[in-house]
Structures are given as structure tokens and as C-alpha cells.
N, C-alpha and C positions, 0 to 999 in steps of 0.2 A: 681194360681198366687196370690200373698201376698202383691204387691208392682206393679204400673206401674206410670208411670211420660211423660208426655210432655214439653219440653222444646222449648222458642217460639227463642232459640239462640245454633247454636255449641256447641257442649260441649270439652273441650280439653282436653287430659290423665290427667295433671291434678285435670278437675273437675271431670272426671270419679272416681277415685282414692276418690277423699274424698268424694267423695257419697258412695262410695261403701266402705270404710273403716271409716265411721261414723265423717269427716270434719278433724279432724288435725290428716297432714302425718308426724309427726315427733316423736309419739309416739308406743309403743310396739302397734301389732294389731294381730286377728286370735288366740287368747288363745285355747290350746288345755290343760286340759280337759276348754271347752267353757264356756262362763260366763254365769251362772245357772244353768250348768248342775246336774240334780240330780240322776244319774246311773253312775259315774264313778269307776275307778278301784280301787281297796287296793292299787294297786301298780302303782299308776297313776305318769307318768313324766310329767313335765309341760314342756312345746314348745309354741311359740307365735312366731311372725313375726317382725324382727325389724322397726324399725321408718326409713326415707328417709336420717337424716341426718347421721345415724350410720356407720362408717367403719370400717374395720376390725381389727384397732388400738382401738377401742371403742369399749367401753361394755355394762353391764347392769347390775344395781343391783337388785337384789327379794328381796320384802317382803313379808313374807309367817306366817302366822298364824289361831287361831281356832275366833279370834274376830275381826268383820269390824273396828272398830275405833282403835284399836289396830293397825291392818296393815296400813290404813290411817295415821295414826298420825307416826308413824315409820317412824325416820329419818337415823340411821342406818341399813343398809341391811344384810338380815340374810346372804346373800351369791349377790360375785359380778363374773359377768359371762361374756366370752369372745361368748362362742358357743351362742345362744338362745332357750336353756333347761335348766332345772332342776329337781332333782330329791331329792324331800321333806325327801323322807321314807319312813317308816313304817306308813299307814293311818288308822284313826280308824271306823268302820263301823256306819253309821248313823248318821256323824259328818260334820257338813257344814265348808269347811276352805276358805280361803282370801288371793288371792296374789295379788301383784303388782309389774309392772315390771317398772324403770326412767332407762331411754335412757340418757348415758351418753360420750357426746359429748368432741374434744376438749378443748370448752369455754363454754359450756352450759349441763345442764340435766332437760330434760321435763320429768314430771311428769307423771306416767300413770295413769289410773282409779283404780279400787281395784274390781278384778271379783272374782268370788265363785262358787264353788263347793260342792258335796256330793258324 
């Protein structure tokens, strides 16, 4: 066991939820390959979990690249996605990369973090 909590109040789906998905439900969450994974595949697809307020008329844009401040700072997306996949390419062995996925809303797009791979 890695984690245990007492809480001295109910917890309700939604607090469950953002404990369990690291505080804000409104961004991509669940990256598969996972943020720091360093045994992924050559031919790795990226999959994550959309945000709370995402419908089926909304998408997502990736940022996907070989440098963190690169894919951070990227305001255009290499690719904007209706499914919640993507599939980079061709990877090169021994090379750490950087994506990010912003949840885009009606009226709104929240930002996501920038997680890495190898």
C-alpha cells in the first residue's frame, strides 16, 4: 500500500474523482504510454482519458514532441483529435518524447500538463 487517507467528512463522487485523478476533472487524465514511462513501445499509440466537460462534439488537440519546453510552450497542435488516441509514428529507441493533450470545449480549452515518455 503506497497511499492511505482518513477523512474526518463524506467524501462525494466528486471528491473521489479528483483525488483519484490528481484535483482538476476537466483536463485529459490516464495517459497511456503513462507519464514517465521508460520501457515503452517503438510503435507506441497515445490514449488518455478525456476531461468531465468534453462531449462528443469536442475534441482535443496533442502536442507531441522530442523537447519539454517545446511541447509546453506550443500553441499550435500537431494534430486535433475527435477519438482520444493518437498515433505519433515511427519512435526512435532511447529518445524521451513530450505530449500534451487541451481539452477543447464549446467556450473553453483547459490546458493539460506535458507527460513523457521513452
Amino acid at each position: 500500500m503506497d497511499d492511505f487517507r482518513i477523512y474526518d467528512r463524506v467524501l462525494t463522487d466528486t471528491n473521489i474523482a479528483e483525488i483519484f485523478r490528481g484535483g482538476d476533472l476537466s483536463i485529459a487524465w490516464g495517459p497511456d504510454p503513462y507519464d514517465g514511462q521508460s520501457d515503452a513501445n517503438l510503435d507506441a499509440h497515445l490514449t488518455w482519458n478525456p476531461g468531465d466537460y468534453i462531449k462528443d462534439t469536442n475534441g482535443h488537440e496533442v502536442f507531441f514532441g522530442t523537447d519539454w519546453d517545446d511541447v509546453n510552450d506550443m500553441t499550435e497542435p500537431c494534430s486535433a483529435q475527435d477519438a482520444c488516441d493518437y498515433d505519433p509514428g515511427p519512435l526512435e529507441l532511447d529518445t524521451w518524447y513530450y505530449w500534451r493533450i487541451d481539452e477543447v470545449g464549446d467556450t473553453n480549452t483547459w490546458r493539460g500538463p506535458v507527460w513523457s515518455f521513452k
